[in-house]
TORLOKE-241936 format. One record per atom (N, C-alpha, C): residue in three letters; x, y, z. Coordinates in pm, whole numbers, padded with zeros to 5 digits, always signed. Layout:
<recs>
ALAXYZ...
</recs>
This chain:
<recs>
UNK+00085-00118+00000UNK+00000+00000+00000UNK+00089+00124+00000UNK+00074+00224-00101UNK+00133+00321-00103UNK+00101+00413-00010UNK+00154+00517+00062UNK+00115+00648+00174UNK+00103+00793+00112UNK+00070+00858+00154UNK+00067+01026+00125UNK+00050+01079+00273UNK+00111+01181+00302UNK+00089+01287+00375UNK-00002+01381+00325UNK-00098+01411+00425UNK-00189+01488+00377UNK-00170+01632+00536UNK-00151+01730+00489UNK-00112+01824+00563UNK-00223+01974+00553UNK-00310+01999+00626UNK-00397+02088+00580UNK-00371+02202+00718UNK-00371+02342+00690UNK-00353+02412+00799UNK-00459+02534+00803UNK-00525+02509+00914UNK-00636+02588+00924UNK-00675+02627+01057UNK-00752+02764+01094UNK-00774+02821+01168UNK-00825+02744+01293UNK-00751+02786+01442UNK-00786+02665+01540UNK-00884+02630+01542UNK-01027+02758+01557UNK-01163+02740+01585UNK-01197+02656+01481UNK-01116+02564+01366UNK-01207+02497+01293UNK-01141+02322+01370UNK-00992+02342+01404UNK-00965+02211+01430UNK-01003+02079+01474UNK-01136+02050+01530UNK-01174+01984+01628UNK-01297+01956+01466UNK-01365+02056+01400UNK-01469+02019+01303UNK-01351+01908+01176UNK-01279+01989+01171UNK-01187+01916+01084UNK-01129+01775+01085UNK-01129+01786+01223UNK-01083+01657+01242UNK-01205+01534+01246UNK-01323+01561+01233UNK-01473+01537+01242UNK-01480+01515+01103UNK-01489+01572+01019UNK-01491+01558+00829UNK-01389+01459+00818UNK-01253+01497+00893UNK-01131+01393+00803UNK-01172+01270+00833UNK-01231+01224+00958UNK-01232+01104+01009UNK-01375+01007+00888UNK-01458+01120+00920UNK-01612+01097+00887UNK-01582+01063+00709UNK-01489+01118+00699UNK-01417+01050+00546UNK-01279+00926+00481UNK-01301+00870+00638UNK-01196+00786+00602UNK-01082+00806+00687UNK-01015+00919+00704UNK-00887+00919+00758UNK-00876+00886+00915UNK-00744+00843+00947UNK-00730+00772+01111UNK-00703+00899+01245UNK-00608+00843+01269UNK-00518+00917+01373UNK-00446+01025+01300UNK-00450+01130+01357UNK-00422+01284+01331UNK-00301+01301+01432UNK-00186+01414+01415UNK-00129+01436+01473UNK-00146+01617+01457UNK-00158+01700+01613UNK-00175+01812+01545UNK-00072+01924+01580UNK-00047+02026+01523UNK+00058+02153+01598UNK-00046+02265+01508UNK+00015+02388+01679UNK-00059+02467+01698UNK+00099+02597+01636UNK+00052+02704+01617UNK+00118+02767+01533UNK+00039+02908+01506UNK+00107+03014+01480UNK+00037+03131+01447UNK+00069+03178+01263UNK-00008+03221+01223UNK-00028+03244+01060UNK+00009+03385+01011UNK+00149+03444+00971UNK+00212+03551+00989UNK+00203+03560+00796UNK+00096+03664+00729UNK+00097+03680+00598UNK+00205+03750+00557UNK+00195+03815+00406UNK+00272+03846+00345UNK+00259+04030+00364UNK+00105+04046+00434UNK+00035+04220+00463UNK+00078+04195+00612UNK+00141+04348+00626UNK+00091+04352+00801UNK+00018+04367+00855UNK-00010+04321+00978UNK-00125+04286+01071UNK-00159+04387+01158UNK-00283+04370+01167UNK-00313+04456+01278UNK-00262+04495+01382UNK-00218+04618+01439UNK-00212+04626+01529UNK-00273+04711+01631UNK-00265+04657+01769UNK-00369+04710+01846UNK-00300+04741+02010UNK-00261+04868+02003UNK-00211+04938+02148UNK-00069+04866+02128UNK-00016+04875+02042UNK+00148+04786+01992UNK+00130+04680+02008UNK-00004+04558+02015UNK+00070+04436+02014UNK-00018+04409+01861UNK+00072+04323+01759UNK+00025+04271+01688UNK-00067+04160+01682UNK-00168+04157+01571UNK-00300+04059+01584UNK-00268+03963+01495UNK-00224+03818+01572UNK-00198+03731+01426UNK-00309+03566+01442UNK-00342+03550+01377UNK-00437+03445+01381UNK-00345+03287+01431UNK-00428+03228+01496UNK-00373+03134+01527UNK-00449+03006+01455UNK-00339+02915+01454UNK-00384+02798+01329UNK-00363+02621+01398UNK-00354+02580+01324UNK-00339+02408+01359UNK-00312+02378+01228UNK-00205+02333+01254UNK-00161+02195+01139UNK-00190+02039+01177UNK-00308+02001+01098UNK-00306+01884+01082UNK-00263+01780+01037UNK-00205+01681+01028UNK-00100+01581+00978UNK-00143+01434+00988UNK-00160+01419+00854UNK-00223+01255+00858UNK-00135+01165+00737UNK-00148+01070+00765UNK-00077+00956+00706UNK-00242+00873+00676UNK-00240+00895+00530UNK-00318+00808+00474UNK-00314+00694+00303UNK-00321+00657+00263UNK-00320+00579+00179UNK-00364+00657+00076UNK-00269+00642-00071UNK-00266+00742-00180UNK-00428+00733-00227UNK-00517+00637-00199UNK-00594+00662-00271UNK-00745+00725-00211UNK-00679+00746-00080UNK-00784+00764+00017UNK-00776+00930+00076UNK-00615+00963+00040UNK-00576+01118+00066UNK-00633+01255-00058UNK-00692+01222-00174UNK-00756+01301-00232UNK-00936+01246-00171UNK-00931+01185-00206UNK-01077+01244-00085UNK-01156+01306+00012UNK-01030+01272+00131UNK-00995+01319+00250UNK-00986+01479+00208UNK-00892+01499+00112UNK-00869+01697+00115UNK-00981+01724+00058UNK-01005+01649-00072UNK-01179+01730-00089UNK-01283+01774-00033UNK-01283+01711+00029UNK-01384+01741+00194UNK-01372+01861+00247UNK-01214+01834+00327UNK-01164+01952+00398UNK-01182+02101+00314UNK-01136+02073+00177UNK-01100+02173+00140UNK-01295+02218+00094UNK-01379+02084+00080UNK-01513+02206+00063UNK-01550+02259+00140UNK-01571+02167+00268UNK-01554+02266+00425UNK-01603+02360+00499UNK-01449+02378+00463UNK-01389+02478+00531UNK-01349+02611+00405UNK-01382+02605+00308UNK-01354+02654+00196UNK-01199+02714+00161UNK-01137+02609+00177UNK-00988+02619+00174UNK-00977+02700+00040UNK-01013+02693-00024UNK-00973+02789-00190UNK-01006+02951-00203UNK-01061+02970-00072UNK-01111+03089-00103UNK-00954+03189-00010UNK-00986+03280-00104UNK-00818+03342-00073UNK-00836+03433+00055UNK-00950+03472+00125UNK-00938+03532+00275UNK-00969+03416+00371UNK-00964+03298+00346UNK-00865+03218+00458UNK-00793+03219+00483UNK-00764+03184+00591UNK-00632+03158+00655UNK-00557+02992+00620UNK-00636+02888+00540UNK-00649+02798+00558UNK-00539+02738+00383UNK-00487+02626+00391UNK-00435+02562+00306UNK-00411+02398+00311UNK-00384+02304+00228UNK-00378+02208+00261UNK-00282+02127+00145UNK-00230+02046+00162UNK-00113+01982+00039UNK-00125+01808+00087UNK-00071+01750-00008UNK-00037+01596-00004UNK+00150+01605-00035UNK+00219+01499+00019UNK+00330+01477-00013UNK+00329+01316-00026UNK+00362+01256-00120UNK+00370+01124-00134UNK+00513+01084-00061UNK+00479+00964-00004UNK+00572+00892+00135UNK+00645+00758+00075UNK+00740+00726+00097UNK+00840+00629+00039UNK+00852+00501+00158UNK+00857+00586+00232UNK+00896+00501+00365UNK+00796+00523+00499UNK+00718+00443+00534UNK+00598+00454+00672UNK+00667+00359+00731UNK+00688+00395+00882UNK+00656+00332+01000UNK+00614+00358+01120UNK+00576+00236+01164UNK+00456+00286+01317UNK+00318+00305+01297UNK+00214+00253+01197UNK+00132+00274+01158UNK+00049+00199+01233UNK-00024+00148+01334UNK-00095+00070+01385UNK-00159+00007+01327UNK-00168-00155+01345UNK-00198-00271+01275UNK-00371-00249+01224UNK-00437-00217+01323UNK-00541-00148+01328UNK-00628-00059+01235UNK-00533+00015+01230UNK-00540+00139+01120UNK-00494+00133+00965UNK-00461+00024+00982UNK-00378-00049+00817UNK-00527-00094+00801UNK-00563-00197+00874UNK-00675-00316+00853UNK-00825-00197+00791UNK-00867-00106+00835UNK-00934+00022+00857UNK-00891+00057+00720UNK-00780+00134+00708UNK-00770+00204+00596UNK-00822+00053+00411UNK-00759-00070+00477UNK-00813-00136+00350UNK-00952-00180+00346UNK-01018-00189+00426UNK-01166-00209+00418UNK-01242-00077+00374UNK-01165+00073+00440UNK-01211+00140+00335UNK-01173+00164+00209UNK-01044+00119+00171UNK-01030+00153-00007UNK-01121+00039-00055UNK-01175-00047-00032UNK-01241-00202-00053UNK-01360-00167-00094UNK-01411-00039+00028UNK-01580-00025-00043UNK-01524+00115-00182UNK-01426+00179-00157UNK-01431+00268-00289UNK-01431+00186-00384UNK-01397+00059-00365UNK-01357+00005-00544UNK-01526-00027-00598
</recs>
């Protein structure tokens, strides 16, 4: 079975829904980091402290054929495409997995099983 990283980063207040769609679509165990979202415009500021949005990176290890699904979702959503989000998301295809719980292997092929 081939892997992809599927990496989507989006605003905290959505993290917990997100992780609700990814699952509700297939994907397992999430790993998450918290992080602030510093654009390319400067930010607000307010009595000198700057206003920067805070985000979550989500990080999943899923099976190549199960990780474009998974972002479709996310990305209808949460409307990842629309350019005043804060939000983005990518795949990186994986060469080498380990530590994947036996569990979550068995899971991920019963769901590529009903896509076919």
């Amino acid at each position: 079975m081939k892997f992809t990283a599927l990496i989507t980063v989006i605003q905290d207040k959505d993290e917990e829904a997100a992780i609700e769609v990814a699952k509700g679509h297939g994907a397992g165990s999430v790993t998450i980091l918290h992080g602030k979202s510093i654009g390319l415009e400067e930010k607000k500021v307010f009595f000198g402290l700057t206003l920067e949005e805070n985000v979550s990176a989500l990080l999943f290890i899923l099976p190549r054929k199960l990780s474009m699904k998974v972002m479709k979702a996310l990305r209808h959503e949460f409307d990842i495409d629309n350019p005043n989000n804060a939000g983005f998301a990518f795949t990186i295809p994986l060469s080498h997995v380990a530590g994947i719980d036996t569990k979550e292997l068995h899971k991920f092929e019963d769901d590529i099983k009903t896509m076919l």
